[in-house]
Residue, then its C-alpha position, 0 to 999 in steps of 0.5 A: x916901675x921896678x923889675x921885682x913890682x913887675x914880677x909881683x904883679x905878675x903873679x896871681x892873687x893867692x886863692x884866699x884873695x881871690x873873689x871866688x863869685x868871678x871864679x864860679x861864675x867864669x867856669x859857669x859861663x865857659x860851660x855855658x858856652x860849650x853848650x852853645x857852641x857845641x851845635x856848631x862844633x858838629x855842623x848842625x848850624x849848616x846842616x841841610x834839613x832833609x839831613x838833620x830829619x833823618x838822624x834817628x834822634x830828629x824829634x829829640x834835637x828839635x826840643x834840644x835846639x829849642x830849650x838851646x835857643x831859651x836857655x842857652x843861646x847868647x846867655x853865656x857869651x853876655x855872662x863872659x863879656x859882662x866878666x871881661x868888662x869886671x876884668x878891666x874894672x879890677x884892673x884898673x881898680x888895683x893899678x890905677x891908669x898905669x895899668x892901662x898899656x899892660x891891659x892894651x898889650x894883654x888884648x894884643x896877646x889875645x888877638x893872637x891866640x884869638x887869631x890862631x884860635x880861629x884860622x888854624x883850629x876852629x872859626x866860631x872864635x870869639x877871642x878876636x871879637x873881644x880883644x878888638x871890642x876891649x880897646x874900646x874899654x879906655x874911653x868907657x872908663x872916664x865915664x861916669x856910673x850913670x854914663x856906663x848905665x846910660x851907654x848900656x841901655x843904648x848899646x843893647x837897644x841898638x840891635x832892635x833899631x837897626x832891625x826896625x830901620x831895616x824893616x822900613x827899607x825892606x816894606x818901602x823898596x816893594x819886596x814883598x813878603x817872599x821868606x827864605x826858606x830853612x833849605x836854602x839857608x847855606x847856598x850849594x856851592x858853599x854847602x859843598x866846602x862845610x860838607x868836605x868837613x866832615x868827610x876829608x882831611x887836614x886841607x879839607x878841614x882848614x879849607x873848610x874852616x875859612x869859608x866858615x870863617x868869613x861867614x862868622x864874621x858876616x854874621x857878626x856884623x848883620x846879627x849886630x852881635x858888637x854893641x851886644x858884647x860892649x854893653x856887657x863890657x861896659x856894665x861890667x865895669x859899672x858892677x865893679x865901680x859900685x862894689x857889687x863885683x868886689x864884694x858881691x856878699x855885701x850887696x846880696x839884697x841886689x843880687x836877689x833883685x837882680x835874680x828875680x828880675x833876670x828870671x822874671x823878664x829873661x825867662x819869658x822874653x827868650x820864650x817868646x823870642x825862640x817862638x817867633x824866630x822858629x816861626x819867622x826868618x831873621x832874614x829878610x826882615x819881617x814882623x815877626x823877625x822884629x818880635x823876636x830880635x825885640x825880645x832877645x834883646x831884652x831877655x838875652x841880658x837880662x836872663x844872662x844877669x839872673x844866671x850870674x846873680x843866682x850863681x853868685x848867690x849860690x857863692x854868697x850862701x856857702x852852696x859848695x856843689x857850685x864851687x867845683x866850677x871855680x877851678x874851670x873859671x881860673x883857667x877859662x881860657x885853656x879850658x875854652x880853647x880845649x873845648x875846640x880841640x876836643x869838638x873838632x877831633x870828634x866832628x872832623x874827617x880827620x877824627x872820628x867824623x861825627x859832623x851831620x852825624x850827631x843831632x843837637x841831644x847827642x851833642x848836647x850830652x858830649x858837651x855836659x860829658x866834656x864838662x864833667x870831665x874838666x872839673x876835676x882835671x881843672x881842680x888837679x891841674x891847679x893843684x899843681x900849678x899856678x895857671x892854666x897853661x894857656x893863662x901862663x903863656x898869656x901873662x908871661x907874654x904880657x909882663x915880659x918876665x920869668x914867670x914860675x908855672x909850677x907851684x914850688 
């Protein structure tokens, strides 16, 4: 491959080629997952309850922690992975199997900052998480489209399974019907380094942040979180073997399908699922854990897919107020990044301290603030430049050539 091909491909696709549906919809699902991760951002997830019925807005956040649980929580995550795996497939659509070592040294550069990501800034990274998943996205693409179909289902069934065998093992083993109560969710002697958060400084924050770190990835793992984000890699790559990703507005017919099963089934099952998780314990495993990690694993995807589809019909039918979103969606991953920036000096004690001070409606507010603010920032940055900062940085890494940042 020549040096000027190289720098070709480096370049970005000029705005009239690029698919302005990936661009709306990836600046959604950012937003969207700000709004999931903003309850974190300001300690609520390790709050201690007698704390968060205190905060003067408690009857408020309990309604805002629960349309989070409905309309939020994991939707937009699934919306950015099913991204990421349409990410590969147009990789791999335009550069055929030489592309595969550049898309491997990509997930390289994004463990990285993925890793800096979560060591240095904040722990809720899921940068790591994909990067490590996405080496997996080779394998996938010497499968059929029936095989990506099949594969998806399996993966997003694994979660329940799992659940169900665990359930088995905990009614067998006699351990009776004991429930962990919401109080002693975070034990003392690890509340104590959450709490330093958002009241000490710089060494308390990074000290902090690793034990939040290790629980992240323990939570990962006995969420089942993995199989969930490959079968959204993997049906993205099925979305871009069919044309609905390329050409979204020639298979309109399929996205209405799409939207009006994915609000039909995912509305209902995330209802249900918020229901039943709000009344039962994830752990220890219990009936009504099943019934609500049942549920989330149907209505999770398939209310995830109804946003992306009645997003990229809104695209489709010209709805230009959606449109502002793509500025945010070209440059995801600065954006994404900011968001922790920003969260984490507002929340930590080496800011303005406002960990286990704001409830989730307050927080909620900031994040929808946040939003509004980047949209147009994003649409000026790009007005000036070719990427985000951090996405230069990215392909610069990744293709090892000078690559201009300012459009001349």
């Amino acid at each position: 491959m020549t040096s000027s091909h190289t720098i070709a491909d480096a370049s970005p696709l000029p705005v009239r080629e690029r698919i302005q549906a990936l661009d709306v919809l990836r600046g959604v699902a950012v937003a969207g997952i700000l709004f999931a991760n903003v309850l974190a951002f300001f300690g609520l997830s390790f709050i201690p309850p007698e704390r968060a019925a205190a905060l003067p807005t408690a009857a408020a956040d309990h309604i805002a922690e629960f349309l989070e649980h409905v309309f939020i929580d994991g939707k937009f995550y699934s919306i950015f992975s099913l991204l990421f795996g349409i990410g590969f497939g147009v990789q791999l659509s335009r550069g055929g199997e030489v592309a595969l070592p550049r898309f491997k040294r990509r997930l390289r550069i994004l463990l990285g900052i993925g890793a800096i990501h979560a060591f240095l800034i904040w722990a809720g990274d899921i940068l790591m998480l994909y990067a490590l998943l996405g080496f997996t996205m080779p394998w996938f693409a010497r499968k059929s489209n029936r095989a990506l179909v099949r594969w998806t289902v399996i993966l997003l069934a694994v979660p329940t399974t799992l659940y169900v065998v665990a359930l088995a093992v905990w009614m067998l083993v006699g351990s009776g019907t004991t429930q962990t109560s919401p109080a002693s969710r975070v034990p003392a002697n690890i509340l104590k380094y959450f709490e330093a958060i958002g009241t000490g400084g710089f060494k308390d924050a990074f000290i902090g942040n690793l034990v939040f770190l290790g629980g992240r990835w323990a939570d990962l793992f006995v969420t089942v979180r993995f199989p969930k984000v490959l079968a959204m890699f993997v049906l993205g790559l099925w979305t871009v073997r069919t044309g609905l990703a390329l050409s979204p507005a020639d298979h309109r017919a399929t996205l209405v399908r799409w939207s009006l099963l994915g609000w039909g089934i995912g509305l209902p099952s995330n209802l249900v699922a918020a229901w039943a998780l709000e009344h039962w314990p994830y752990i220890p495993p219990s009936a009504g854990g099943l019934l609500g990690t049942a549920m989330q694993g149907v209505g999770v995807p398939m209310l995830a897919l109804g946003y992306a589809a009645t997003v990229a019909l809104l695209v489709v039918d010209g709805r230009r107020f959606i449109t502002v979103f793509a500025p945010v969606g070209r440059m995801a991953l600065t954006n994404y990044l900011m968001h922790s920036i920003i969260c984490v000096v507002l929340s930590y004690g080496f800011g303005f301290g406002l960990w286990w001070h704001t409830g989730a409606s307050r927080a909620m507010a900031i994040a929808a603030a946040i939003i509004v603010v980047q949209i147009p920032l994003s649409a000026r940055w790009l007005s000036r430049f070719r990427f985000g900062p951090v996405e230069w940085i990215w392909r610069r890494l990744t293709y090892g050539q000078p690559l201009a940042l300012r459009i001349s």
